[in-house]
Structure formats: structure tokens, C-alpha cells
C-alpha positions in Angstrom: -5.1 -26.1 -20.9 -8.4 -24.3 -22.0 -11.5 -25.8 -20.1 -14.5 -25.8 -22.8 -17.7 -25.7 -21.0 -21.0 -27.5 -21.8 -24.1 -25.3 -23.5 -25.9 -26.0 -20.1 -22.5 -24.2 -18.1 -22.4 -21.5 -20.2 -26.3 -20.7 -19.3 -25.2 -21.5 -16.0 -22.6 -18.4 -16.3 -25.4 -15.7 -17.8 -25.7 -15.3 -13.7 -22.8 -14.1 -13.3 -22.6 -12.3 -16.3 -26.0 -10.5 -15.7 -25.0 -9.5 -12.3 -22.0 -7.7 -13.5 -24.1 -6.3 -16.2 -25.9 -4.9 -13.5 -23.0 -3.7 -11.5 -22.1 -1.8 -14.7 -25.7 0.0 -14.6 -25.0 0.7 -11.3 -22.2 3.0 -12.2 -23.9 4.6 -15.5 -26.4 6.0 -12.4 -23.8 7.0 -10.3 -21.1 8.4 -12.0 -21.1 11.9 -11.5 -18.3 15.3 -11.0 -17.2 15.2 -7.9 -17.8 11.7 -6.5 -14.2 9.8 -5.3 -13.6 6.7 -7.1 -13.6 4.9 -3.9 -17.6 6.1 -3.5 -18.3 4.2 -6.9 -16.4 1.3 -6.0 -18.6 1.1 -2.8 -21.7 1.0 -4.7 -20.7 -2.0 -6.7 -19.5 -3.8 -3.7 -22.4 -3.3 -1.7 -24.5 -4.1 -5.2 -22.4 -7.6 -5.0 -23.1 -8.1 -1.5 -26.6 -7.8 -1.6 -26.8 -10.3 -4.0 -24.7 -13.0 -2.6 -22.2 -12.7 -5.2 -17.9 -12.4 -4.3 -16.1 -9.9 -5.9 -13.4 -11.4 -8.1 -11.3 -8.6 -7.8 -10.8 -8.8 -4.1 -7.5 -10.6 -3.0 -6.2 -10.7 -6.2 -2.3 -11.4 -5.0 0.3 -8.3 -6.7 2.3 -5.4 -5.1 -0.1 -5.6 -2.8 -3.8 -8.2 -2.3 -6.0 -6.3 -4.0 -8.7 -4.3 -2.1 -11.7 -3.2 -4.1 -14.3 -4.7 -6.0 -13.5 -3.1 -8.8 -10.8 -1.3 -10.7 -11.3 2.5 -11.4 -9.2 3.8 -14.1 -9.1 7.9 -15.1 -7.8 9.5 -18.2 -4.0 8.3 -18.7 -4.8 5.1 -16.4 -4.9 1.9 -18.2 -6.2 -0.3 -16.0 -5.8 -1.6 -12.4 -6.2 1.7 -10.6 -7.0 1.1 -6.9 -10.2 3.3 -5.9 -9.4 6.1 -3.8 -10.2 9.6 -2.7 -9.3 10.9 -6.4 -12.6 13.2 -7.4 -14.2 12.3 -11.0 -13.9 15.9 -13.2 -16.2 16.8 -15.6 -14.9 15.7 -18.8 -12.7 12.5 -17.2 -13.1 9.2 -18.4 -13.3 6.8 -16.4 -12.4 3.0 -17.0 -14.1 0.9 -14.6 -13.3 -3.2 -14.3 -15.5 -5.8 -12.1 -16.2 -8.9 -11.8 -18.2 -11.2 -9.3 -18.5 -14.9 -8.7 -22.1 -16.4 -7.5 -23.4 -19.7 -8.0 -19.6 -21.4 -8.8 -19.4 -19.4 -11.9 -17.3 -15.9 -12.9 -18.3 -12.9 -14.6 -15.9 -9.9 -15.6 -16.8 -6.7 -17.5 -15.1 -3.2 -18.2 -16.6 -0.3 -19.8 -15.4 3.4 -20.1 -17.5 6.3 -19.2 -17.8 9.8 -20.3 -18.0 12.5 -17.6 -20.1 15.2 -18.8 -18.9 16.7 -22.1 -16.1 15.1 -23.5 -13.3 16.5 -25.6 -14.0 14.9 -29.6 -10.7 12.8 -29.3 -11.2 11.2 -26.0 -14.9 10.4 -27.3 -13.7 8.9 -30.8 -11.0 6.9 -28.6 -13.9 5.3 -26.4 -15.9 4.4 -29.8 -12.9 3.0 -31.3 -12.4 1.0 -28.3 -16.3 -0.1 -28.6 -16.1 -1.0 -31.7 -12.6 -3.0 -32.0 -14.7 -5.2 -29.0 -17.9 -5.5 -31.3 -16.1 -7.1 -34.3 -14.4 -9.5 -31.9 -17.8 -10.4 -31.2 -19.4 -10.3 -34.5 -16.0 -12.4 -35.6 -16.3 -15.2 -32.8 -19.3 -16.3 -35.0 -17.3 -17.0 -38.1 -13.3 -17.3 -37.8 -11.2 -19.9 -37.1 -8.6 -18.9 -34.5 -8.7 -16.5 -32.4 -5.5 -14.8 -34.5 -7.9 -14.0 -37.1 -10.0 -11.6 -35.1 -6.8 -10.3 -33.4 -5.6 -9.1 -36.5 -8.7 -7.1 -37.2 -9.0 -5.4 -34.1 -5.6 -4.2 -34.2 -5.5 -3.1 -38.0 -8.8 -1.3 -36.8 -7.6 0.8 -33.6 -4.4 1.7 -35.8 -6.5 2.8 -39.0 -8.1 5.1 -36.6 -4.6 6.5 -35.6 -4.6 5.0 -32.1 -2.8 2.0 -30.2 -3.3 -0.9 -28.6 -1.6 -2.2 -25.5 0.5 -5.1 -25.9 1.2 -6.2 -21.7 -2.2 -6.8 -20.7 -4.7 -9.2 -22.8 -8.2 -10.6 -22.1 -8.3 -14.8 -20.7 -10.4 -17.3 -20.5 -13.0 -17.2 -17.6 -15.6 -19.7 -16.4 -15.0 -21.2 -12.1 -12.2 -19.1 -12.4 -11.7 -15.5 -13.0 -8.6 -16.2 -15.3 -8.6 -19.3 -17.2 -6.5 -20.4 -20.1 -6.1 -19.0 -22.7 -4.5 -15.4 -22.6 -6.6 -13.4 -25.6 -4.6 -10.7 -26.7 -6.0 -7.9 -28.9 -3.2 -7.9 -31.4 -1.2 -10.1 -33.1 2.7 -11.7 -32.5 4.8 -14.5 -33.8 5.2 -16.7 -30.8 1.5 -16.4 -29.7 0.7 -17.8 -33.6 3.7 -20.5 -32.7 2.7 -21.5 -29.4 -0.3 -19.4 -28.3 -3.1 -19.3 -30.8 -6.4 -21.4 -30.2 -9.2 -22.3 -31.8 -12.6 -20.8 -31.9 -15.0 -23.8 -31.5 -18.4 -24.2 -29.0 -17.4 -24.0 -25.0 -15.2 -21.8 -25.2 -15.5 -18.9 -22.8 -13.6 -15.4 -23.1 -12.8 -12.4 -21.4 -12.4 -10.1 -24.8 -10.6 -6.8 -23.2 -9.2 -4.1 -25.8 -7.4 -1.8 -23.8 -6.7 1.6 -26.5 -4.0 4.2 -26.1 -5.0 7.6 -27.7 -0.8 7.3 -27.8 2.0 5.4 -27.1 1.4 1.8 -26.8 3.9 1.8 -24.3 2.9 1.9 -20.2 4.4 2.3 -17.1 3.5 1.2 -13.2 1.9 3.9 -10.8 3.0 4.5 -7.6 0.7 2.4 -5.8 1.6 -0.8 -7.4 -1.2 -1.5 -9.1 -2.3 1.3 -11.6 -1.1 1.5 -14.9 -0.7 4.7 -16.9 0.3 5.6 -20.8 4.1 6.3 -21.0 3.3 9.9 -22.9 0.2 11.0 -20.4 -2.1 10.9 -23.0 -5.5 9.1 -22.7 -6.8 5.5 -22.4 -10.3 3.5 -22.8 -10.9 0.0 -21.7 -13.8 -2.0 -22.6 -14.7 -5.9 -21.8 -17.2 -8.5 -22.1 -17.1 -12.3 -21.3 -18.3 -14.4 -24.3 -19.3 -17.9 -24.7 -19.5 -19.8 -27.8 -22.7 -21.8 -28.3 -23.3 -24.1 -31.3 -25.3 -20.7 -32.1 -22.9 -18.1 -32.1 -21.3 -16.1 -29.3 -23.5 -15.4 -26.3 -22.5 -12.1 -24.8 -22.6 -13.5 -21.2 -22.1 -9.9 -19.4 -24.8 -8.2 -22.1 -28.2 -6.8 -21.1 -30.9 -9.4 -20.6 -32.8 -10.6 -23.7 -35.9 -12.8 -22.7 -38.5 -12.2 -20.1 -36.8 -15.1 -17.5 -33.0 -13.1 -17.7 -35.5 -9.7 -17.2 -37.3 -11.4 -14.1 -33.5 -12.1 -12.8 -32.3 -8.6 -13.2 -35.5 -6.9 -12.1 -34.8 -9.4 -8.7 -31.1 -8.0 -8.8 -32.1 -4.8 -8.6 -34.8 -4.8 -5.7 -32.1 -7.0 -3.4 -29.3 -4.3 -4.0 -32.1 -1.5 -3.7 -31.4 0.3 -6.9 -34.5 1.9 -9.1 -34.2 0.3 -12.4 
């Protein structure tokens, strides 16, 4: 059953949200050739710490309880990818998921990075994924159900000759990392029979296009957790939790708009020792 939340909870999540935002800046600073995945995983856990926040990711139950803070993703992995002594290459990019909980409340974000120069199709695959997130977001302000913006996204990641995966989707989030509902990024006859939901204030979603440059189709990686293309060829994955105020959507893991959200990312930054 999906848990709407009041205008003053979803303020109550921009915490959370901002903190991951945060996380995510961490990385852009960061991420360079030669540094292991497990390095850049560090540096968001230790951001986390430092700020009293849990990683969501941690514990997670699956093949294994998940270890990291984050999930670190490169080139034909999906998502998932445990952080380990795998060197970042020039020209890789790099899929990284976190989340963290602090005051009661969750926020989870993913963004894609490019590694130095980047070939022109892995690049336009990134964007495409960017963009199929922005009219999800742009939509949340004016459709009905969420099957409405669904349809979009998909129809616009395969204009652009690429695919979406179909066995992962985004969820609702709020005290919990995953909430009801599931949000998938395309559309399918039971989820309009039994699935779909309607796009109305309190809601709060985890909107997660995850783009093949390929086959839609994925397989499991040998550590249980990673997920890779079935054809080898490239992926991007890009998130942001949402809440829907009487407004509009609120971008709950975007950068901070007024001077107070500024004041709280400035402090964020100083506690996890990090030069804005």
C-alpha cells in the first residue's frame, strides 16, 4: 500500500535527500583514472558517517548482505556492482547508486559519470538517460498516472535507438528505502491491470531509468550482486527521489535552492571535511 506523506514530511525528507546530493558531489571530486571503486565507495561512506547519516545500502539482504555504501557500476554493469579493487579507466563510465537515512527519513540517488573523454555513443547514452529522468520529472507536474509518463520515457530512450531495462524499476521511498509502489520506466499490461497508481500530493518516488546502449536483456555477475548487459555493450543509470507537493514535484535529492538548504549543505560539507 503506498504511504502518501504530509507537505511537512516531505520537507522533512530534503535532509536526506540533500545529504545524498552531497554524497554525489563527493564523487564528481573524486572520480578520477586509476582510483578502485572501493576508494570512491569509502569516501561516501565516511561522507555519511561524518554526518550521522546510515547508509541504506548496507545490509541489504541478497546473494550475499550487502557491504558498501554504495553501488559502483562500470561500462556493461547495470547496476548493483559491489565496490572492489577494479581501477576506473579513462573513458569508463561509471554508474554510482547511494542512499542514506538520517533523521527517520531516506534518500536515494544514482548518477552516471564520464571518465575523461568519452566515446560519442556512450556520452549520447548518458544524456538520453538524463533526459528520459527529466521528463519524468517535468511530467509528475501534470499527468495522471504514473503509466502516462512511463510511456514517454520509454518511447524516448527507443526513438534514440537505445533500451530500457525491464527487471529493475524505481519505488517508492520515504522511512523506508523501498516503499510501495514499484515505478517502472516502461510500460506492460499487468502493471496497467494491477500496478498503475496515481499521481496525486504525498507521494514520494525513487524515478530510476536504467538505459542499455543494447539489449534490454541482463544477466547476474559472478559476485551475486552485479548486473551486466547480456551483449557487453554499455549502460547508464540515473535516479532522483521526488515528492509531490500541492506545487509540483520537489526534486528531494536536487542541489539546494534557498539560503536555509545552502546553510545545511555548507554544514554538510565542513562535518565530512570536503572543500565545497
Amino acid at each position: 500500500m503506498i504511504s502518501f506523506k504530509t507537505e511537512r514530511e516531505i520537507y522533512a525528507m530534503r535532509k536526506a535527500g540533500l545529504l545524498v546530493w552531497c554524497a554525489h558531489q563527493v564523487v564528481a571530486k573524486t572520480i578520477r583514472p586509476g582510483l578502485t571503486t572501493r576508494e570512491l565507495d569509502a569516501a561516501m561512506d565516511n561522507f555519511f558517517m561524518a554526518n550521522g547519516a546510515v547508509p541504506c545500502f548496507k545490509g541489504v539482504p541478497g546473494a550475499i548482505p550487502y557491504p558498501a555504501a554504495s553501488c559502483i557500476s562500470i561500462n556493461e554493469q547495470v547496476v548493483h556492482a559491489i565496490p572492489n579493487d577494479r581501477k576506473i579507466e579513462e573513458g569508463d563510465i561509471v554508474s554510482v547508486d547511494t542512499g542514506c537515512k538520517i533523521d527517520g527519513w531516506c534518500g536515494d540517488a544514482a548518477d552516471t559519470y564520464l571518465v575523461g573523454t568519452v566515446d560519442h555513443q556512450s556520452k549520447r547514452l548518458v544524456d538520453v538517460t538524463r533526459e528520459a529522468l527529466n521528463i519524468a520529472i517535468e511530467r509528475l507536474g501534470h499527468a495522471k498516472y504514473w503509466s502516462d509518463i512511463a510511456r514517454q520515457m520509454e518511447r524516448y530512450v527507443k526513438k534514440n535507438g537505445f533500451s530500457v531495462v525491464e527487471v529493475f524499476v524505481g519505488h517508492g521511498i520515504g522511512r523506508n528505502m523501498h516503499e510501495d509502489p514499484q515505478v517502472p520506466n516502461y510500460v506492460y499490461s499487468s502493471f496497467l491491470r494491477h500496478g498503475d497508481f496515481p499521481i496525486r500530493p504525498g507521494l514520494c518516488i525513487a524515478v530510476e531509468p536504467m538505459v542499455n546502449a543494447g539489449t534490454k536483456r541482463v544477466c547476474q555477475g559472478d559476485d551475486g550482486w552485479a548486473i551486466l548487459t547480456g551483449d557487453g555493450k554499455r549502460s547508464a543509470h540515473i535516479e532522483h527521489s521526488i515528492g509531490i507537493l500541492k506545487s509540483g514535484p520537489l526534486v528531494l535529492t536536487g542541489p539546494p535552492v534557498t539560503d536555509e538548504e545552502k546553510q545545511m549543505v555548507q554544514t554538510f560539507f565542513d562535518k565530512g571535511g570536503i572543500q565545497k
